[in-house]
N, C-alpha and C positions, 0 to 999 in steps of 0.2 A: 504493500500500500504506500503512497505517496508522502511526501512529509508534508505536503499541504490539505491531508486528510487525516493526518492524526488529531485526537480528542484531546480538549487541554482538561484541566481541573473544573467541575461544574458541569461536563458534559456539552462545551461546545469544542468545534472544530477551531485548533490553528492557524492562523492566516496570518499569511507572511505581510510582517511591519511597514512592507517598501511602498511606498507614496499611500499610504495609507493614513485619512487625518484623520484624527481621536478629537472628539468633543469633549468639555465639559457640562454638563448640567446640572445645577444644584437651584432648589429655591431658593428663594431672597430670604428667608428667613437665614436658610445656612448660610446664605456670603453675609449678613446680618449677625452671626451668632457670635458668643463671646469666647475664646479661644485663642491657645497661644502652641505654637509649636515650633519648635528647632529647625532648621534646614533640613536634615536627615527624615524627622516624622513625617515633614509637609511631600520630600519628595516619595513616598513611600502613600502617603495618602494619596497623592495627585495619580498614582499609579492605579491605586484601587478605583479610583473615581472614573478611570477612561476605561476602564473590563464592566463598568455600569451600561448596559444596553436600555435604550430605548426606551423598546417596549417589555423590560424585564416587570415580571408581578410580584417578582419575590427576588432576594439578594441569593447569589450561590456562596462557593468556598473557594477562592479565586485565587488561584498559584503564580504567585508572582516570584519571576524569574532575576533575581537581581542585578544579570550581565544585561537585561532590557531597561533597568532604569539606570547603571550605567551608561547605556549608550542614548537611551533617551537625551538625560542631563546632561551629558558629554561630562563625565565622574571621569577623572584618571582612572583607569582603570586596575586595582590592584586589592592585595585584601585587606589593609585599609579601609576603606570602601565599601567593601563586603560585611564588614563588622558593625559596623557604623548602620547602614541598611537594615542588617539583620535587627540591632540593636532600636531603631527608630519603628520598626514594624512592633514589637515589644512594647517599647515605651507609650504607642499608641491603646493601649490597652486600660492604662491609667488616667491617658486623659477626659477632661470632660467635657462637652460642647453645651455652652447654655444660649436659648432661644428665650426671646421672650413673646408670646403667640395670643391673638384674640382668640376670646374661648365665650362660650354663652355665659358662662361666671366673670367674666371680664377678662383684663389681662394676668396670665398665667405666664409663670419662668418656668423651661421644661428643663432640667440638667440630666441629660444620657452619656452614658461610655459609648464613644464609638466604634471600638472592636472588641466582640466580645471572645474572641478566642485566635492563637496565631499557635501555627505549628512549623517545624523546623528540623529536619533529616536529623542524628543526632553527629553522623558521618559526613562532616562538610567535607570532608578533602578530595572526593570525588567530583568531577567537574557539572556533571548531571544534577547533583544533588544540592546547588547553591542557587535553593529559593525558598520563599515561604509560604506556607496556606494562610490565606488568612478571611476572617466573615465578618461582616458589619451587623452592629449591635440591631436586633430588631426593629428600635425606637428612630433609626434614622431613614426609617421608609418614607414617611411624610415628605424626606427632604431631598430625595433623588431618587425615588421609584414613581412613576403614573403621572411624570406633572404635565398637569394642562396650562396653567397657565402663573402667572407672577413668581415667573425661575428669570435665570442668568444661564445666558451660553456660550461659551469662546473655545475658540480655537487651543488648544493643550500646549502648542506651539510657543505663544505667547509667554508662557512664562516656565517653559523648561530651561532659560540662560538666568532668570531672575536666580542673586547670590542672598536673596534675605528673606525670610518668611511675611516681614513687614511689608519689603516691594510686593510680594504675592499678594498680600492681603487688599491693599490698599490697588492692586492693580484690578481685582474684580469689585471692590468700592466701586469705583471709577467707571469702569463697564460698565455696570448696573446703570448708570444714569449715564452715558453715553448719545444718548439720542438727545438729552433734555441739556448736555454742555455744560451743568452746571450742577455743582452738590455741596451741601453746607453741612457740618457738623458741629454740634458743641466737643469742645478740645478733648473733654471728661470724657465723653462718650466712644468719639475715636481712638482714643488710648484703651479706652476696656475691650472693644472691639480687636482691637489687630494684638491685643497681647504685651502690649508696653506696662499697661498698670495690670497686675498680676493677683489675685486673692491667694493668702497665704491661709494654712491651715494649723496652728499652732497648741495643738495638743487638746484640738478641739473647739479653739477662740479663731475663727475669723478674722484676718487683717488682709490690705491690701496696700501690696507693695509699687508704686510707679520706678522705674528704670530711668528713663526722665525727668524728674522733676520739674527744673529747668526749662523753660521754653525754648531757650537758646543749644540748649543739645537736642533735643524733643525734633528741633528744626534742622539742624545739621546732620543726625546720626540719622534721621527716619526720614523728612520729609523732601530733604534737598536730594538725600542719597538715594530714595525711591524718582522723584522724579528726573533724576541724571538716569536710573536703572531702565524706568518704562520707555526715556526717549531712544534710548539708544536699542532695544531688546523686543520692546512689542506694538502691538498695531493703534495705540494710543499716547500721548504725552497730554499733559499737563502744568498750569501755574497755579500758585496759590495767596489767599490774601489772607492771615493773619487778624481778626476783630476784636474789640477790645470791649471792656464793658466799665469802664471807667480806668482805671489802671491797670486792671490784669486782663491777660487776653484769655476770651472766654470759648472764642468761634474759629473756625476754619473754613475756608469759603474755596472749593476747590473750580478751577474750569478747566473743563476737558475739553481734548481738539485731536482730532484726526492724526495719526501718525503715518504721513505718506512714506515715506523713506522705509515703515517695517510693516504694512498693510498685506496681511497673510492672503492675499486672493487667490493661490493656489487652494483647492478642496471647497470653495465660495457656494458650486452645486450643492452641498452637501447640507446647505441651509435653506432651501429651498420646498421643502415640506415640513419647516417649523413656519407656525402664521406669524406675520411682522408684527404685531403686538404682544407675543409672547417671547418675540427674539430679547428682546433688553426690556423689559417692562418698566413703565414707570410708576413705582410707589405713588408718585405726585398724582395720578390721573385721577384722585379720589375726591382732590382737591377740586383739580379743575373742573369733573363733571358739577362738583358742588356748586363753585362759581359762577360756572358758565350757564348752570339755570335759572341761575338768580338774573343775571345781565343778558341772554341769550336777544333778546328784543333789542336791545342797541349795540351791544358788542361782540366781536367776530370770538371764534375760540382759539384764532391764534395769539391774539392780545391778551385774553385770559392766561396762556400757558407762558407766555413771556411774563404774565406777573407772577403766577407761581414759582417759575425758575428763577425769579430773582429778586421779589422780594418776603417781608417777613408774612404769613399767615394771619397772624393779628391785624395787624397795616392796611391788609386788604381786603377782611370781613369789614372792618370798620370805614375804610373809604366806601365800600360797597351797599352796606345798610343805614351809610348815613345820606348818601346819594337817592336810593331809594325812598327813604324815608323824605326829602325831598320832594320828590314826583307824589308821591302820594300825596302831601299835604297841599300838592295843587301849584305850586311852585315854580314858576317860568324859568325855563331853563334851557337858552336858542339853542345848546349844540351837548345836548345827554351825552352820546359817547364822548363827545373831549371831556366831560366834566366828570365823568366817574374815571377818566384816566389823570385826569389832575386830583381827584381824591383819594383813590387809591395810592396814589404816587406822591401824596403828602405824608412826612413821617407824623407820629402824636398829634393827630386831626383830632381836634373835641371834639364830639360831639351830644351836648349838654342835655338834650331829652336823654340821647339812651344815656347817658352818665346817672342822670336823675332816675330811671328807671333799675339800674344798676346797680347804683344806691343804694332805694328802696327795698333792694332783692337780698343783698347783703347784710345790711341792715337785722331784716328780716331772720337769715339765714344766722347770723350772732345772735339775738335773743334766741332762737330756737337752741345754739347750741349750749349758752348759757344755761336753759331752761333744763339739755339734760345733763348737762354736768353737774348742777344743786341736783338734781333728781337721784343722781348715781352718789353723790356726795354722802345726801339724805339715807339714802339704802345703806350706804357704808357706815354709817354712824349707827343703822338701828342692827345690822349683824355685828359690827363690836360691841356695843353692850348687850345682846343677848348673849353672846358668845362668855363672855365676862359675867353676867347673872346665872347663866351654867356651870362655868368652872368654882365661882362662888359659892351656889347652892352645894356645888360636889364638897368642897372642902368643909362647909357648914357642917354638912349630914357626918362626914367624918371625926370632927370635934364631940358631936354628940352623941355617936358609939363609943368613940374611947372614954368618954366622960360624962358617966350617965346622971349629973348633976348640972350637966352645965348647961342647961336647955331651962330646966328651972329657975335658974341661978341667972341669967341672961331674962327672960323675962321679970324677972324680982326687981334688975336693974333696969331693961325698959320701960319700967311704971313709970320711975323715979325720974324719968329724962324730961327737960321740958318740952311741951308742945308733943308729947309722946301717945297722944288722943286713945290713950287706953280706957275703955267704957266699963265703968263698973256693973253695968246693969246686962253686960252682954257675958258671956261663957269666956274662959280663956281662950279654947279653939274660935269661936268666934272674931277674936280681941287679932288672933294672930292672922285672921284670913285680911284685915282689914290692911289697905296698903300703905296708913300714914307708923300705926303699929311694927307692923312688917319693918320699915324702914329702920324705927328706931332698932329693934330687935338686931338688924344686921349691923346697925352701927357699933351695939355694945359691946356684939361679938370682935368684930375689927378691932377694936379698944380694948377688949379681952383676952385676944389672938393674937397682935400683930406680927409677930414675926411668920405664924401661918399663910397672913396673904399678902407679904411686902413682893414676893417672888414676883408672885401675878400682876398686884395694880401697877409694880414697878414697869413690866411688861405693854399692859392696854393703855394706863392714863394719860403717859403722852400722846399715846394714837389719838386716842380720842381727844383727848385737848386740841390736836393740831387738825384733824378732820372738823372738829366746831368751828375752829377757826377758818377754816375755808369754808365751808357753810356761812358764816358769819360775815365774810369779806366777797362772797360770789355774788 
C-alpha cells in the first residue's frame, strides 16, 4: 500500500504536507480567552489546532509527529528540540484556558484544562517513535468543533516564524477585527488576555503577578516587539496609540492595515466556502445593528460603523438619544443626518432631561438600596441577640443543675431589685413568665455568675454595639 494511504492516529489517512495550507479556526471567545503559554506549549498547540477538521463532531487522539513541527517552525532541528516539544505537549496539561461566556444566568467564567491526557513511546531513541498522542479536554468543543459563526480564521502560515507567544496572541487580537481596522482595549484587560499579568496560586490564596509593570517595558518588550514581529512575518501590520485617563495610561487603541509585502494568497481558494461574515466576524456588529435602528431613517450604516470603530459606546448612545429626543419634541432641525453626526461626534454632550431623568432613576435606585441594607442590618441584629439569648439560657439552665439553690436564691434577689415588677398577687411561675421579671432575674444571675458569661458577652456585645451603630447611622 502506498505511503499516501497509510492511516494516521484517529483513523484518518496521511497526506503529504506539500503545498498543503492548514487553517486555523477557533471562536472568538478562545482568541478572547485568558491564557499564557511559553513558545514550546503554543507551538505544540498550534499543531493540534491545524489536525482540527472542519466538519469534525467530536475531537480524536491526534499523533503528533514532532520532526513536523520542526519543520513547520523551521526549529533547528536536533534533540534539543525534541525535549523541549515533548516537554511543552506535557506542560499543556496543567494549563488553564479561562473564557468569560453569556449564559441565561448572565455572565459566567468557564476555567477548563485543555488537554486532558498526552502519551509518549517510553523508547524515544528510535526515529519512528519521536511523537506524541495527544486529546483535547472535552470542555473545548464549544471553541473549535461545529462553529457557525463568530470564530476567527487564518492562514497557520502566518504565525509559524512568530518568536513570542505575545506576537501570536496579539496577532489573532488583530485579525479578529481586521475588517473593522480598528481595536481598542483597556491596558488591564490586554495584559490578562495575552499572559503578561499572570494569577498566581499561593498555597491556595490567589494573586496576580504583571511581568510589566511598567508601561515603558509593557511597550518595548511586547508591543513594539510584536508589531516589528507581525510586519515583517505575516499578512497584517499595525500602529498603536497609547490613552490616558488622566495621568496613567488606561487604553490601547490599536489600527490595523493590510500587510502587502507578507499577504499569504497562495491556498486564498480555500476560503471560499466559509461565508464572509463569518470569515473575521465582528464582535462590534451588535452595536451597530443597535444603532443603526435607532438612526436607520437619516443615517447610512456605513457612518454608523465608522462611529462604532472609533468612537466610545457611551458618546454615541448619548449623541444619538439626545438627537432623537430632539425630533420628537418637534424641534427644527434643517439637516438631521449632519446633526446627529455633530452629536455623536461631541465628546461629554449634556444632555439635561435624560440627566434629570437619570437622576431621578439613581436616586431612586440609592434609597432602595439603602432601604435593604437597614433591612439586612435589622435581621442581623435580631439573629445576634437570639443567638446570645440561647447560649444565655444554655449557661443559665447549667448554673441551676449544678446549684440546686441558686434558682431560689436568684429570685429572692430579683424581688429586691428596683423597678423588678415582681406581682405579689401572681404565682412565682407566673412572676417568672413575665418579661420585665424575666429581665431582672437574668441580670442577678450575670451579677451572681460573672465570670460564667464574661467569655460570651465579651464575644457578641461588641457585635452588637457596632451593628446598632450602623443601624443607627444608615
Amino acid at each position: 500500500m502506498g505511503k499516501d494511504n497509510t492511516l494516521q492516529k484517529g483513523g484518518r489517512k496521511k497526506k503529504s504536507s506539500k503545498n498543503v495550507i492548514k487553517l486555523i479556526r477557533k471562536s472568538n471567545e478562545l482568541v478572547e480567552a485568558r491564557y499564557k503559554f511559553d513558545i514550546w506549549e503554543t507551538r505544540v498547540f498550534t499543531k493540534m489546532l491545524t489536525m482540527v477538521q472542519r466538519h469534525d463532531s467530536d475531537f480524536q487522539e491526534y499523533r503528533i509527529y514532532l520532526k513536523e513541527i520542526v519543520k513547520d517552525f523551521q526549529i533547528e532541528n536536533n534533540k534539543d528540540a525534541y525535549d523541549r516539544l515533548r516537554a511543552g505537549g506535557y506542560k499543556l496539561m496543567s494549563k488553564i484556558i479561562k473564557t468569560i461566556r453569556e449564559t441565561d444566568e448572565g455572565l459566567m467564567e468557564l476555567a477548563t484544562p485543555i488537554v486532558v491526557g498526552v502519551q509518549n513511546p517510553v523508547d524515544t531513541k528510535n526515529e519512528g517513535a519521536k511523537f506524541i498522542d495527544v486529546s483535547f479536554h472535552p470542555e473545548m468543543k464549544p471553541f473549535l468543533l461545529s462553529l457557525k459563526s463568530k470564530f476567527t480564521i487564518y492562514d497557520v502560515r502566518n504565525i509559524l516564524k512568530l518568536p513570542s507567544s505575545y506576537s501570536i496572541r496579539i496577532y489573532e487580537l488583530l485579525k479578529q477585527y481586521e475588517k473593522i481596522g480598528r481595536r481598542k482595549f483597556e491596558l488591564q484587560e490586554l495584559k490578562e488576555i495575552i499572559g503578561v499579568i499572570e494569577e498566581v496560586d499561593n498555597n491556595g490564596k490567589k494573586s496576580y503577578k504583571d511581568n510589566y509593570p511598567l508601561f515603558g517595558n509593557f511597550k518595548q518588550r511586547v508591543l513594539l516587539k510584536s508589531q516589528k514581529d507581525l510586519k515583517k512575518l505575516t499578512d497584517i501590520q499595525f500602529s498603536f496609540e497609547p490613552k490616558k485617563t488622566g495621568r496613567k495610561i488606561t487604553h490601547i487603541i490599536f489600527n490595523i492595515f493590510p500587510n502587502q509585502e507578507n499577504d499569504m494568497k497562495e491556498g486564498a481558494d480555500l476560503f471560499q466556502d466559509v461565508e464572509e461574515a463569518t470569515l473575521v466576524p465582528s464582535p462590534e456588529a451588535a452595536l451597530v445593528k443597535k444603532f443603526y435602528a435607532q438612526v436607520k431613517k437619516w443615517v447610512s450604516k456605513t457612518i454608523v460603523e465608522s462611529w462604532v470603530a472609533t468612537l466610545p459606546e457611551a458618546q454615541i448612545s448619548t449623541g444619538i438619544n439626545y438627537t432623537l429626543r430632539l425630533i420628537k419634541s418637534g424641534k427644527s432641525i434643517k439637516n438631521i443626518p449632519a446633526y446627529f453626526q455633530k452629536m455623536v461626534r461631541t465628546p461629554d454632550l449634556k444632555d439635561t432631561v435624560q440627566e434629570q431623568k437619570d437622576k431621578i432613576i439613581a436616586n431612586k435606585a440609592k434609597v432602595k438600596e439603602a432601604d435593604l441594607k437597614l433591612s439586612k442590618l435589622k435581621t442581623k441584629l435580631k439573629d445576634l441577640m437570639r443567638e446570645l439569648l440561647r447560649k444565655e439560657n444554655a449557661l443559665i439552665e447549667a448554673i441551676f443543675l449544678q446549684f440546686p439553690d441558686a434558682e431560689a436564691q436568684t429570685v429572692a434577689k430579683a424581688k429586691e431589685r428596683t423597678f423588678s415588677g415582681y406581682d405579689d398577687a401572681k404565682s412565682e411561675e407566673e412572676n417568672k413568665k413575665s418579661p420585665i421579671f424575666s429581665a431582672a432575674m437574668r441580670n442577678t444571675i450575670f451579677e451572681t455568675y460573672p465570670k460564667r458569661f464574661t467569655a460570651l458577652h465579651k464575644h457578641y456585645h461588641p457585635e452588637i454595639a457596632a451593628v446598632k451603630d450602623l443601624i443607627k447611622n444608615a
